[in-house]
Every structure is written in structure tokens, then in C-alpha cells.
PDB file of N, H, CA, C and O in Angstrom:
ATOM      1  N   UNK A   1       1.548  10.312 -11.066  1.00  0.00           N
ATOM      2  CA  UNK A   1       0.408   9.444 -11.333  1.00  0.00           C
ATOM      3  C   UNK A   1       0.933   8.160 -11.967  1.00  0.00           C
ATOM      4  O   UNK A   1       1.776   8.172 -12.865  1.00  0.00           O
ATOM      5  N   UNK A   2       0.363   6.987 -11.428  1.00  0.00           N
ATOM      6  H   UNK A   2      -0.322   6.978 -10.699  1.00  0.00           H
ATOM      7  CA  UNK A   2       0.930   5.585 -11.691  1.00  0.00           C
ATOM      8  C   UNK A   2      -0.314   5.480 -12.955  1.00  0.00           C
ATOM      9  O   UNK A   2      -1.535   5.547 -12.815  1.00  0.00           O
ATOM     10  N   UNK A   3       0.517   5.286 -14.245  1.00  0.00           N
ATOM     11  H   UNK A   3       1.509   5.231 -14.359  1.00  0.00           H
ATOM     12  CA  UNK A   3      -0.358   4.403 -15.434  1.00  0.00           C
ATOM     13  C   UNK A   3      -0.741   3.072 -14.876  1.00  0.00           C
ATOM     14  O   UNK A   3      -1.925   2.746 -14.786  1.00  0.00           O
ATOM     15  N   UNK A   4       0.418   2.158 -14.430  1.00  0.00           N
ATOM     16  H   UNK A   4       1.380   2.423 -14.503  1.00  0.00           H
ATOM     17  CA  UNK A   4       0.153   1.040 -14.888  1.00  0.00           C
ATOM     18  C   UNK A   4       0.015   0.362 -13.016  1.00  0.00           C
ATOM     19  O   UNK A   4       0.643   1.026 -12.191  1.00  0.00           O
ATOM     20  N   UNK A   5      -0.639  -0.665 -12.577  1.00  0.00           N
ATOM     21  H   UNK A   5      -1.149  -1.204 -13.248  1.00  0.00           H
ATOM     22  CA  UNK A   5      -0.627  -1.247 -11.275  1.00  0.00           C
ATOM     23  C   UNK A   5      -0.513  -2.888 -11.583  1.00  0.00           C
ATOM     24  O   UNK A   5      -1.133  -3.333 -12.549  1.00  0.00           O
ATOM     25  N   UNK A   6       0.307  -3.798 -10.727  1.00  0.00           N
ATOM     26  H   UNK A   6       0.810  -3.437  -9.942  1.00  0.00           H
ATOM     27  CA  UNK A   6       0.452  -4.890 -10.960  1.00  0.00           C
ATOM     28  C   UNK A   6      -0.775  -5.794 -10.060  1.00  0.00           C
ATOM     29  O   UNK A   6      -0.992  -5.751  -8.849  1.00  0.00           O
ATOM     30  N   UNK A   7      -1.574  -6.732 -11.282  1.00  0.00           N
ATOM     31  H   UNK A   7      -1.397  -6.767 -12.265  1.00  0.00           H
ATOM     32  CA  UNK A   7      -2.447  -6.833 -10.868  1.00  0.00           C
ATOM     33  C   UNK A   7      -2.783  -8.489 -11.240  1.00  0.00           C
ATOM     34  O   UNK A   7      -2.816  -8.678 -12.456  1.00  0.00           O
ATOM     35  N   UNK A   8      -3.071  -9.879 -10.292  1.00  0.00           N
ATOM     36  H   UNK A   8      -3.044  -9.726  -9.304  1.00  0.00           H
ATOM     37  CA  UNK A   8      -3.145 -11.101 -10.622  1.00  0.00           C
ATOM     38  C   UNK A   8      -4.492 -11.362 -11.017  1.00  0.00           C
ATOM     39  O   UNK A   8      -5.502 -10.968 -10.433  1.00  0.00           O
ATOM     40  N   UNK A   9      -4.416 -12.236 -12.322  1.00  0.00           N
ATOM     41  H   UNK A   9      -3.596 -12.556 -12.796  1.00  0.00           H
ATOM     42  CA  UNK A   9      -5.539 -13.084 -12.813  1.00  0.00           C
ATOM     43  C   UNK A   9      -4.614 -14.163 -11.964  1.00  0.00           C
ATOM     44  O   UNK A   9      -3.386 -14.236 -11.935  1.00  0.00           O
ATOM     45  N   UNK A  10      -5.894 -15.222 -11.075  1.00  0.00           N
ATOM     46  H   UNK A  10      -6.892 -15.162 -11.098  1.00  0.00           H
ATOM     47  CA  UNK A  10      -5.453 -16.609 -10.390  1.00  0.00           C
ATOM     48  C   UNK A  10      -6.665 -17.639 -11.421  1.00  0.00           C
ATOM     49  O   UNK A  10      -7.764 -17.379 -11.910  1.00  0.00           O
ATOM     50  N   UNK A  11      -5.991 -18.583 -11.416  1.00  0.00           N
ATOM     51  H   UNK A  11      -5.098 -18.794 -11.019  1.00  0.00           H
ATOM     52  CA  UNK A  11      -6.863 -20.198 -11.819  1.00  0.00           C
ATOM     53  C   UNK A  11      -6.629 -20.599 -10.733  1.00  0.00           C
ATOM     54  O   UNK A  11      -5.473 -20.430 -10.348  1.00  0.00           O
ATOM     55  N   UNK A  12      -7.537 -21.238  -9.859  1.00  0.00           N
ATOM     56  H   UNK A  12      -8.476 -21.375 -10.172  1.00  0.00           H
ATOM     57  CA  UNK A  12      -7.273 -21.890  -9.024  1.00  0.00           C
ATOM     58  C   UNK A  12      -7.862 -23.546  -9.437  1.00  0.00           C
ATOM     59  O   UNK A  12      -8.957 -23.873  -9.896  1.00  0.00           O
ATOM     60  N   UNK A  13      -6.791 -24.311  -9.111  1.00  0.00           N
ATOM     61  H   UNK A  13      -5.902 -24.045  -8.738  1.00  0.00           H
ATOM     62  CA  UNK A  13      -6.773 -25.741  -9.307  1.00  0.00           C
ATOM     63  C   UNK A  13      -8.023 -26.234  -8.514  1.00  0.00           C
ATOM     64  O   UNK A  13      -8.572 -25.734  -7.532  1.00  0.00           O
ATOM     65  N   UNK A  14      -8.385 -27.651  -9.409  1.00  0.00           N
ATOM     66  H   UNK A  14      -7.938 -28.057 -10.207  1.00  0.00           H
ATOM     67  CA  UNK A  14      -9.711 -28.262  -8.916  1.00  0.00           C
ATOM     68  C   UNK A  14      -9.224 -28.664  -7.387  1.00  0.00           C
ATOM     69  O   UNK A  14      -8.097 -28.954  -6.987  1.00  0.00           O
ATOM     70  N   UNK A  15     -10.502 -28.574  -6.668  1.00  0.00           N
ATOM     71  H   UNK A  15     -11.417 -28.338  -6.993  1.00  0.00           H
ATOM     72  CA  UNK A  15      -9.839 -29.232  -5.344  1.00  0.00           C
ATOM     73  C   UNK A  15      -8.842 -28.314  -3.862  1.00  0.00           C
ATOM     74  O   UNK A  15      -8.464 -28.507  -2.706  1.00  0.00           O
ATOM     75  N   UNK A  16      -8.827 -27.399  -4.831  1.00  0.00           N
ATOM     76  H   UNK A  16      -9.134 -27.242  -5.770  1.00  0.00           H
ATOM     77  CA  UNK A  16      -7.644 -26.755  -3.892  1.00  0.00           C
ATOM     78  C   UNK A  16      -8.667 -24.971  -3.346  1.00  0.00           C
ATOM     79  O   UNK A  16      -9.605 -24.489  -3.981  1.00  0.00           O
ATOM     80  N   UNK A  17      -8.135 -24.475  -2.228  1.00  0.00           N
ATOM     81  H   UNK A  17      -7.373 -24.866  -1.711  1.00  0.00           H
ATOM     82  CA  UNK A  17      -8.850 -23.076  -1.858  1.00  0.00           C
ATOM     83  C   UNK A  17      -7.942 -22.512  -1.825  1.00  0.00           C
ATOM     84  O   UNK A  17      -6.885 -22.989  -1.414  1.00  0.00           O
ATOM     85  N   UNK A  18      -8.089 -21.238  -2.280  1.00  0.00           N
ATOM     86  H   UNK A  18      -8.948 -20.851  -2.614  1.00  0.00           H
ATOM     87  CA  UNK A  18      -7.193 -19.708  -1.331  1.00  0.00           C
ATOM     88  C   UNK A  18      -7.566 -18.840  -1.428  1.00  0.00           C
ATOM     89  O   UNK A  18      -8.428 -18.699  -2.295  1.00  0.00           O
ATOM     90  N   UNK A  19      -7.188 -17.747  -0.649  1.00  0.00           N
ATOM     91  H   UNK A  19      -6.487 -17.861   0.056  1.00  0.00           H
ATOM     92  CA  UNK A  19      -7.722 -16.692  -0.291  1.00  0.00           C
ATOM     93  C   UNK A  19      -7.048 -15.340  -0.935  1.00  0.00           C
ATOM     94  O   UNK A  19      -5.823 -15.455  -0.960  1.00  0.00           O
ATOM     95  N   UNK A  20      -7.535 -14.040  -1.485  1.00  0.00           N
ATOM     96  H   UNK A  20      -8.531 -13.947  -1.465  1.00  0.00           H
ATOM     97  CA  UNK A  20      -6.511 -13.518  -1.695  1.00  0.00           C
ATOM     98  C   UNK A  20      -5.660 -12.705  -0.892  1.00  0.00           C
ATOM     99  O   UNK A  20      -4.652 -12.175  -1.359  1.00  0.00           O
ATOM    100  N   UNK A  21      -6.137 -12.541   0.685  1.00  0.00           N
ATOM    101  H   UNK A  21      -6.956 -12.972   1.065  1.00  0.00           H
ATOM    102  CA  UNK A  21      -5.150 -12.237   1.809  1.00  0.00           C
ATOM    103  C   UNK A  21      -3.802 -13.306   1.557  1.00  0.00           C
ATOM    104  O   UNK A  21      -2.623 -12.992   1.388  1.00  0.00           O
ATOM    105  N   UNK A  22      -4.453 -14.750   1.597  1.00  0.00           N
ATOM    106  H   UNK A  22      -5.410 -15.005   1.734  1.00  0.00           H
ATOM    107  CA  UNK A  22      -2.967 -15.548   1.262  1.00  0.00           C
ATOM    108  C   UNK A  22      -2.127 -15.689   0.545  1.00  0.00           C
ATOM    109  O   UNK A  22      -1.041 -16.237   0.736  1.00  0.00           O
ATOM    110  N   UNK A  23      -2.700 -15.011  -0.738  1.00  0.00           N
ATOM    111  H   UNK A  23      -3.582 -14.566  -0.893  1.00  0.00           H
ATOM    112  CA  UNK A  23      -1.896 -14.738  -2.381  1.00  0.00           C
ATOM    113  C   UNK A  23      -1.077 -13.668  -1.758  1.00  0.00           C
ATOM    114  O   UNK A  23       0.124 -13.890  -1.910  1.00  0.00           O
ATOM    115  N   UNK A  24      -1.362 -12.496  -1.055  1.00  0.00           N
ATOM    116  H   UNK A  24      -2.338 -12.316  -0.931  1.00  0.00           H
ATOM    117  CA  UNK A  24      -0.690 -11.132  -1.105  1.00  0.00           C
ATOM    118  C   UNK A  24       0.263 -11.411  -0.206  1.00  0.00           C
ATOM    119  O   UNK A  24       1.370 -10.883  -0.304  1.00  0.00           O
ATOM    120  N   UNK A  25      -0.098 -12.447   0.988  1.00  0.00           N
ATOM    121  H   UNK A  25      -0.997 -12.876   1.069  1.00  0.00           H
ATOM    122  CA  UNK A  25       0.686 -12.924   2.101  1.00  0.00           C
ATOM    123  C   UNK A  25       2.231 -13.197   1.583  1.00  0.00           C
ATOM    124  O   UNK A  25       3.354 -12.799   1.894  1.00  0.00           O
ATOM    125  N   UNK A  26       1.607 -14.172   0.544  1.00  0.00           N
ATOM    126  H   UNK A  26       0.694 -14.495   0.292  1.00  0.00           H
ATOM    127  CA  UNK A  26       2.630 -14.927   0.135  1.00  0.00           C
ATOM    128  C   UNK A  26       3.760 -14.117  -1.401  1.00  0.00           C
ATOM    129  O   UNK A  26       4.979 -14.136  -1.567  1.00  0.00           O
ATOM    130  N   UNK A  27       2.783 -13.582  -2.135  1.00  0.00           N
ATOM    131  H   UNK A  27       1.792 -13.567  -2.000  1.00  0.00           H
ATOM    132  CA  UNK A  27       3.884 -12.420  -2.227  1.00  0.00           C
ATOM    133  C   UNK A  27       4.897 -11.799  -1.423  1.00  0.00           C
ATOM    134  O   UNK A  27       6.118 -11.931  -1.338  1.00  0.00           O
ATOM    135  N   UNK A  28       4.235 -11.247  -0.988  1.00  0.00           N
ATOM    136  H   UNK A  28       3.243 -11.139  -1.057  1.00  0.00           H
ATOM    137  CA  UNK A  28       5.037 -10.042  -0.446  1.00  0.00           C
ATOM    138  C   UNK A  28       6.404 -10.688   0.628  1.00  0.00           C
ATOM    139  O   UNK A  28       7.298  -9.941   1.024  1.00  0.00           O
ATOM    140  N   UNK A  29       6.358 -11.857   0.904  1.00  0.00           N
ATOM    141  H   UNK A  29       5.631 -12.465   0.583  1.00  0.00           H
ATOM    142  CA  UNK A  29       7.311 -12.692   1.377  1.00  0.00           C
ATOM    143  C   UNK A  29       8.195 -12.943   0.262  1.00  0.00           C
ATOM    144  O   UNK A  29       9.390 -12.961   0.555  1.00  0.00           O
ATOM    145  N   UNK A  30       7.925 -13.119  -0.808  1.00  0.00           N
ATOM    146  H   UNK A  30       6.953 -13.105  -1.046  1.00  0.00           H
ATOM    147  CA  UNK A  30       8.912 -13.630  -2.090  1.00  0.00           C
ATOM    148  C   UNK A  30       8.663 -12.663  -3.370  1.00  0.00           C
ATOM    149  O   UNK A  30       8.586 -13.096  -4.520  1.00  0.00           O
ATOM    150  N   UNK A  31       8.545 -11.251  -3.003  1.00  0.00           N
ATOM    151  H   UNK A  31       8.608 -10.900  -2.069  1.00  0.00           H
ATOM    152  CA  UNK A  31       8.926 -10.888  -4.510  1.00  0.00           C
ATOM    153  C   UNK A  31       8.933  -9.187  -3.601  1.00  0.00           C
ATOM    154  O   UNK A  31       8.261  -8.847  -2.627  1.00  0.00           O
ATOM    155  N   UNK A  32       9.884  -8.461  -4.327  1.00  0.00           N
ATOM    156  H   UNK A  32      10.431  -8.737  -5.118  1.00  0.00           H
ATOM    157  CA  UNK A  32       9.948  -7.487  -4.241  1.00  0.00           C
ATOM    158  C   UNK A  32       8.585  -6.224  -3.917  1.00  0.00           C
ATOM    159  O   UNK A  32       7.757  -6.593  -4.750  1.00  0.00           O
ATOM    160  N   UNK A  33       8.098  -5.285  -3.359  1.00  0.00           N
ATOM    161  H   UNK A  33       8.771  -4.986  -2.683  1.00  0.00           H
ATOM    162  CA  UNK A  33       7.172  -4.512  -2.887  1.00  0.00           C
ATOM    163  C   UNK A  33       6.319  -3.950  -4.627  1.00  0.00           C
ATOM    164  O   UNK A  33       5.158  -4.146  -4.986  1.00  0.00           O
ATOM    165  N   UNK A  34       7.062  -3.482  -5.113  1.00  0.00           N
ATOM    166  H   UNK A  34       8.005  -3.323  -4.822  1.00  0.00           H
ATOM    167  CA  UNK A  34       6.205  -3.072  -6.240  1.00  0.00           C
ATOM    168  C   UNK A  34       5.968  -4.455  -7.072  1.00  0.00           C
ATOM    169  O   UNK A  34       5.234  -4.219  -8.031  1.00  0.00           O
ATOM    170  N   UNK A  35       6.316  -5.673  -7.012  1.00  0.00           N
ATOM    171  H   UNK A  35       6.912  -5.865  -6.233  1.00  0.00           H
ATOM    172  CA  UNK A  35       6.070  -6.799  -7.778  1.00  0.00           C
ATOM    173  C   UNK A  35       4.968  -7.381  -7.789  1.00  0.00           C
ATOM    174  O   UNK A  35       4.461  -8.251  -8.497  1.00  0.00           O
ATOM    175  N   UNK A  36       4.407  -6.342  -6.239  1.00  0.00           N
ATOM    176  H   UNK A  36       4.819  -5.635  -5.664  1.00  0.00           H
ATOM    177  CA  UNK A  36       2.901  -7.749  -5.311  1.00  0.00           C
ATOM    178  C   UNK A  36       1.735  -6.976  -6.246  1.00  0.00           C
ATOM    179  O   UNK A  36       1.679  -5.817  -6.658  1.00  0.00           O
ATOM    180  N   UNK A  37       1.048  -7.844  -6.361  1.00  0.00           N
ATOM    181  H   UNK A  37       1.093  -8.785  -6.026  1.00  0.00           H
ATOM    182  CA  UNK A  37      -0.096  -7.497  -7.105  1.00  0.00           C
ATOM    183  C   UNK A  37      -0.986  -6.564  -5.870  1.00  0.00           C
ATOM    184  O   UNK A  37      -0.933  -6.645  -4.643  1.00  0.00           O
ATOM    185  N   UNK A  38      -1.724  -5.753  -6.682  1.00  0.00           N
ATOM    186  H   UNK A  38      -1.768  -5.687  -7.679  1.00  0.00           H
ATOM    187  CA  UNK A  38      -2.624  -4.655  -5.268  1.00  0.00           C
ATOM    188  C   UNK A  38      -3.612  -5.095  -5.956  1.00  0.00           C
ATOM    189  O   UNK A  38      -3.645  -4.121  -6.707  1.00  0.00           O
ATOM    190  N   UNK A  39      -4.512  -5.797  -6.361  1.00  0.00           N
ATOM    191  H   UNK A  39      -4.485  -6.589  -5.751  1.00  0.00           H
ATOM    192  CA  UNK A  39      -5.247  -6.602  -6.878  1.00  0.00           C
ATOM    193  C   UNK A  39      -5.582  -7.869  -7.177  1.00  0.00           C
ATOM    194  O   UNK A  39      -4.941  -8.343  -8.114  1.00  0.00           O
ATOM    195  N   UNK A  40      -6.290  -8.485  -6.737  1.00  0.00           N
ATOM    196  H   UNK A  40      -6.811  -8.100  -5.975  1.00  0.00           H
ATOM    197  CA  UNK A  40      -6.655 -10.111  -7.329  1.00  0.00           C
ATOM    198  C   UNK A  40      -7.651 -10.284  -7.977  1.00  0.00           C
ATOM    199  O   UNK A  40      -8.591  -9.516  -7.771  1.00  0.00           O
ATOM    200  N   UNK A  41      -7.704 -10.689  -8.357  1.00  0.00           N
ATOM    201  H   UNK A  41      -6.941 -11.313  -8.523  1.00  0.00           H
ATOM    202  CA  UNK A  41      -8.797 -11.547  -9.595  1.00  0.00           C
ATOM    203  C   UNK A  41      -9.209 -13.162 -10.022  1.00  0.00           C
ATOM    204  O   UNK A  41      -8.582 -13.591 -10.991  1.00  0.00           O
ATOM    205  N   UNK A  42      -9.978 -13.888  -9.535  1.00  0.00           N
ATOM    206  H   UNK A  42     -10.488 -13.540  -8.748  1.00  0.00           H
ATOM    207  CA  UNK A  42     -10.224 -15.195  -9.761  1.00  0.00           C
ATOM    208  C   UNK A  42     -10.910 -15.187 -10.808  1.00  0.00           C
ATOM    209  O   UNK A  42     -11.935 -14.521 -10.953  1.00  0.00           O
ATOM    210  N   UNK A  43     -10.255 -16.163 -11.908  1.00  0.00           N
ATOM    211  H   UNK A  43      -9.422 -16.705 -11.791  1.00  0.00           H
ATOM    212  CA  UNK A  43     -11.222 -16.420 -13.172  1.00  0.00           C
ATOM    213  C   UNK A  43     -11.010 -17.829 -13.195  1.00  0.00           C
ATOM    214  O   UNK A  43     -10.147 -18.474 -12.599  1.00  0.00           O
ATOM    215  N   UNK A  44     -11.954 -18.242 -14.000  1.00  0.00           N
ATOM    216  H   UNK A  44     -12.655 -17.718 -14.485  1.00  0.00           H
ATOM    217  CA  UNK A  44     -12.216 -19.536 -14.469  1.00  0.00           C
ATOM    218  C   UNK A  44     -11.106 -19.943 -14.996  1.00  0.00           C
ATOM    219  O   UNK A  44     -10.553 -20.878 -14.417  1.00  0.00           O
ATOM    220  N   UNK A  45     -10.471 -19.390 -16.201  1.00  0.00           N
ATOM    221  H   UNK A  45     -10.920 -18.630 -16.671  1.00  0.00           H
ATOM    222  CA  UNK A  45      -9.516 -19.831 -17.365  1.00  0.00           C
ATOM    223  C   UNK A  45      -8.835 -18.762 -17.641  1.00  0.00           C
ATOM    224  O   UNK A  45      -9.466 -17.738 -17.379  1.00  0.00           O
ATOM    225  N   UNK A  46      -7.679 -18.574 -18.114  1.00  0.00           N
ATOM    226  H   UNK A  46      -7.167 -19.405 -18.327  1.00  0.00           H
ATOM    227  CA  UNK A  46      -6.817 -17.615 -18.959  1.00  0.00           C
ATOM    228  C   UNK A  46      -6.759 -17.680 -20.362  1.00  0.00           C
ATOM    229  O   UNK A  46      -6.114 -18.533 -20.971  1.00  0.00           O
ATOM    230  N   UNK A  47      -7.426 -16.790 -20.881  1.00  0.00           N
ATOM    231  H   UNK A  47      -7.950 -16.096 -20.387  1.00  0.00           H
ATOM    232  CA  UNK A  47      -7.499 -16.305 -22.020  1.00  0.00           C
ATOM    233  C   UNK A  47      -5.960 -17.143 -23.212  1.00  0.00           C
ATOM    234  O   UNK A  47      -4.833 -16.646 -23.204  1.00  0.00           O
ATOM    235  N   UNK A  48      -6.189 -17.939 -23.764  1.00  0.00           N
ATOM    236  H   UNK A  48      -7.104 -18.343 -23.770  1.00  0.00           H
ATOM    237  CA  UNK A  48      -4.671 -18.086 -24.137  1.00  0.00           C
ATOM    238  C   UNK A  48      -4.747 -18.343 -26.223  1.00  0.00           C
ATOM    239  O   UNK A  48      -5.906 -18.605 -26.545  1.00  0.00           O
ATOM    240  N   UNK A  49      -3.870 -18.302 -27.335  1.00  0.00           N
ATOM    241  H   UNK A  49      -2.928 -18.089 -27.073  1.00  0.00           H
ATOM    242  CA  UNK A  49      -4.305 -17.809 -28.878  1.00  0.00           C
ATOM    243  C   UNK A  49      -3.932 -19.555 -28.850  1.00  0.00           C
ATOM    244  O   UNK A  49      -3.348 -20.250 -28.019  1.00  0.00           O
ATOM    245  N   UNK A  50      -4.516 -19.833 -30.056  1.00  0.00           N
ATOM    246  H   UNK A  50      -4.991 -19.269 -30.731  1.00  0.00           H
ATOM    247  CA  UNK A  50      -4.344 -21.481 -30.369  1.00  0.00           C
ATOM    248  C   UNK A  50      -3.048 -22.112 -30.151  1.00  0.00           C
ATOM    249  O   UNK A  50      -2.950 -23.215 -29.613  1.00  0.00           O
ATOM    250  N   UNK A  51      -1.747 -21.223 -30.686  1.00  0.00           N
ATOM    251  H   UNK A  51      -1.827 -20.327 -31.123  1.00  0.00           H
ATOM    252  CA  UNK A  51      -0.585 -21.960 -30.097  1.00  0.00           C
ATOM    253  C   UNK A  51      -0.554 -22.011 -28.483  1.00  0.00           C
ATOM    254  O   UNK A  51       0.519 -22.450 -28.069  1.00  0.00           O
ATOM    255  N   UNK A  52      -1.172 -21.781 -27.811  1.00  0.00           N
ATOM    256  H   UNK A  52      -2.044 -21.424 -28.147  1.00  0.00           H
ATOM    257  CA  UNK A  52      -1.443 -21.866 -25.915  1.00  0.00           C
ATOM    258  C   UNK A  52      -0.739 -20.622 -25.086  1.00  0.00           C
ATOM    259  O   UNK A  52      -0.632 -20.581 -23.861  1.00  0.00           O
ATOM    260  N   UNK A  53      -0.185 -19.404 -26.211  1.00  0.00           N
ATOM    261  H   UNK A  53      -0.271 -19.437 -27.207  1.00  0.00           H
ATOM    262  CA  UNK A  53       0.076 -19.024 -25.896  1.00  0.00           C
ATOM    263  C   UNK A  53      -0.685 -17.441 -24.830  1.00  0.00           C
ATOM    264  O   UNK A  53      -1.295 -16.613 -25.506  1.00  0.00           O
ATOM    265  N   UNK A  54      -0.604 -17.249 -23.685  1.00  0.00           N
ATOM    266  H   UNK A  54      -0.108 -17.922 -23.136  1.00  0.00           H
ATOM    267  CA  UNK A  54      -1.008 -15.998 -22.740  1.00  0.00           C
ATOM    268  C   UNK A  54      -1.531 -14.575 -23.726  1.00  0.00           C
ATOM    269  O   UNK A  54      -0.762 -13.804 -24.301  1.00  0.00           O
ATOM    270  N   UNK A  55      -2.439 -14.531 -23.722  1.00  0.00           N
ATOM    271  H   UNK A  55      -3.064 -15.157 -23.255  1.00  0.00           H
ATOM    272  CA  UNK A  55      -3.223 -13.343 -24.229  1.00  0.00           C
ATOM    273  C   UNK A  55      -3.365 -12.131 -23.605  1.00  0.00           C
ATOM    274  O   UNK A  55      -4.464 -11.579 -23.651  1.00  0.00           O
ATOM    275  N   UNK A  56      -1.800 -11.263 -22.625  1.00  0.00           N
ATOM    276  H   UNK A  56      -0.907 -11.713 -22.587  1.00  0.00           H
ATOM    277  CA  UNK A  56      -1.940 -10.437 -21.998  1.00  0.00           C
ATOM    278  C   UNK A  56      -3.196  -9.421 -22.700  1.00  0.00           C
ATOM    279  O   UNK A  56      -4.208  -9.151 -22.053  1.00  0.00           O
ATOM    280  N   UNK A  57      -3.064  -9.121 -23.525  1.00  0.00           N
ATOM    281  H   UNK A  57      -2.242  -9.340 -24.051  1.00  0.00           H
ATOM    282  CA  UNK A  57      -3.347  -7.731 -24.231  1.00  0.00           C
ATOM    283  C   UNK A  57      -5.131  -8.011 -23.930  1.00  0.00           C
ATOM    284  O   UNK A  57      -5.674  -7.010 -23.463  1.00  0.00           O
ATOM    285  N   UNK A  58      -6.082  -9.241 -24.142  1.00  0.00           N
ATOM    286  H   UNK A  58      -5.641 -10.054 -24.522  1.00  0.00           H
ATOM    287  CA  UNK A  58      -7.284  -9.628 -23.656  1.00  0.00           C
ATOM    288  C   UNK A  58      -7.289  -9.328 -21.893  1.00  0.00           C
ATOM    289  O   UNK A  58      -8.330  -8.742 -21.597  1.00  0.00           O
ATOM    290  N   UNK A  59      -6.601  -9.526 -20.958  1.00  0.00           N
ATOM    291  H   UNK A  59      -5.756 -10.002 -21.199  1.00  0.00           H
ATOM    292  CA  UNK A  59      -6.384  -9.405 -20.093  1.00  0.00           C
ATOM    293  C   UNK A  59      -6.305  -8.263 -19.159  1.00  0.00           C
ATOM    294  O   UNK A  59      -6.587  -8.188 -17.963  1.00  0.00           O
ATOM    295  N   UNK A  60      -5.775  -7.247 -20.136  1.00  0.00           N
ATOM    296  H   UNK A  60      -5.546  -7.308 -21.108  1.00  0.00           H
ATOM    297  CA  UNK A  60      -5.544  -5.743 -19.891  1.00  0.00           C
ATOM    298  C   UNK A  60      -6.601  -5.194 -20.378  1.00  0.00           C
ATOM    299  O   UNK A  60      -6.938  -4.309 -19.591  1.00  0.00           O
ATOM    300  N   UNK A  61      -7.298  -5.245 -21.247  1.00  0.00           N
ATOM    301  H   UNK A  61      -7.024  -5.964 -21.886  1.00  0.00           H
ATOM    302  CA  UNK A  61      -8.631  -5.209 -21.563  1.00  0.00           C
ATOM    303  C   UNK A  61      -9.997  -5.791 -20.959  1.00  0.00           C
ATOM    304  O   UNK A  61     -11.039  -5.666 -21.603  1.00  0.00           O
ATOM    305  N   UNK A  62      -9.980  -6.326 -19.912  1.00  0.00           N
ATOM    306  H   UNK A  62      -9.134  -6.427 -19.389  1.00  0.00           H
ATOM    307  CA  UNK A  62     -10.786  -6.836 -18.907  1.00  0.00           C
ATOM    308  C   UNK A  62     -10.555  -6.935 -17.763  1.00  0.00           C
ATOM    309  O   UNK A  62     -11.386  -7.516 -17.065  1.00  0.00           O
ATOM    310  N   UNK A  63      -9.445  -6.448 -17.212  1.00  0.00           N
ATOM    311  H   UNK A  63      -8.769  -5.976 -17.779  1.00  0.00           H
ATOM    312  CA  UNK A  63      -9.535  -5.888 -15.883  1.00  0.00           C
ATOM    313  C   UNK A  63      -8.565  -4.822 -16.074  1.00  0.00           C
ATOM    314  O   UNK A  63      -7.976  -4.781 -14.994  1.00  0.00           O
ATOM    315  N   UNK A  64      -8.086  -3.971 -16.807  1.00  0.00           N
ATOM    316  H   UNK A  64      -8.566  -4.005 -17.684  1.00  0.00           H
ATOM    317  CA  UNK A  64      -7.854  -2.725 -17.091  1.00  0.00           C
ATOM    318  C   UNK A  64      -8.662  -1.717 -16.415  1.00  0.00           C
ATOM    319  O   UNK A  64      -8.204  -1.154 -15.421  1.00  0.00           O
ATOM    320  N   UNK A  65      -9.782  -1.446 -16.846  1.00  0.00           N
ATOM    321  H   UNK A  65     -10.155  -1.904 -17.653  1.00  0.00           H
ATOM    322  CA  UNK A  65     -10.846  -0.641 -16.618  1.00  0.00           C
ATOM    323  C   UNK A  65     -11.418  -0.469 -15.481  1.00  0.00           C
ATOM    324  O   UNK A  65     -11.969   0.561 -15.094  1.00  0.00           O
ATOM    325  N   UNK A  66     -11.269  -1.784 -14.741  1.00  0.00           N
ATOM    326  H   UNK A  66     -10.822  -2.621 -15.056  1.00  0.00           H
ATOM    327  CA  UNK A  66     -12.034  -2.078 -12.916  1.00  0.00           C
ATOM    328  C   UNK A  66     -11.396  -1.125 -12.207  1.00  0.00           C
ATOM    329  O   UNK A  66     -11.620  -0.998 -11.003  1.00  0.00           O
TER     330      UNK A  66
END
């Protein structure tokens, strides 16, 4: 039994589209098989603490559970 699955929060830039067939596309061309995310996720913003730094642990806690 797998605990953990690799899984993308995307921002997508103003102006710009994608799809997440094209995210996985494009994985799986440039990163190793267990690296590709089996999941996508579009959010608005990434969670990040006043120094700007990435708030995994908020992250794992909101799409953890899905």
C-alpha cells in the first residue's frame, strides 16, 4: 500500500492555458515514471509563510484527503 502519491498544485500564469493531459504529457517526457504527478490541481495561488517561503505542510492538508 502506497502512503504517499505525487501530486501537482499548478498556478497558471495570466494569459496563458493548459490542460492537465499536457502537464502529464509533458512530464512524463522529462522526469522519471514515479516523479509524474497522478494528479493535478489548479489553484489560484500557493499557499506561501511571510518570508515567501512554500507552505508544503498547508498543501498536504488540502489536497491530502481528495
Amino acid at each position: 500500500v502506497w502512503v504517499e502519491a505525487v501530486v501537482a498544485a499548478v498556478v497558471v500564469r495570466n494569459g496563458m492555458e493548459v490542460t492537465e493531459d499536457e502537464l502529464a504529457s509533458h512530464c512524463r517526457a522529462h522526469l522519471a515514471g514515479f516523479k509524474t504527478p497522478k494528479q493535478v490541481y489548479f489553484v489560484d495561488s500557493l499557499p506561501k509563510n511571510p518570508s515567501g517561503k512554500l507552505l508544503k505542510r498547508v498543501l498536504r492538508d488540502q489536497f491530502g484527503t481528495r
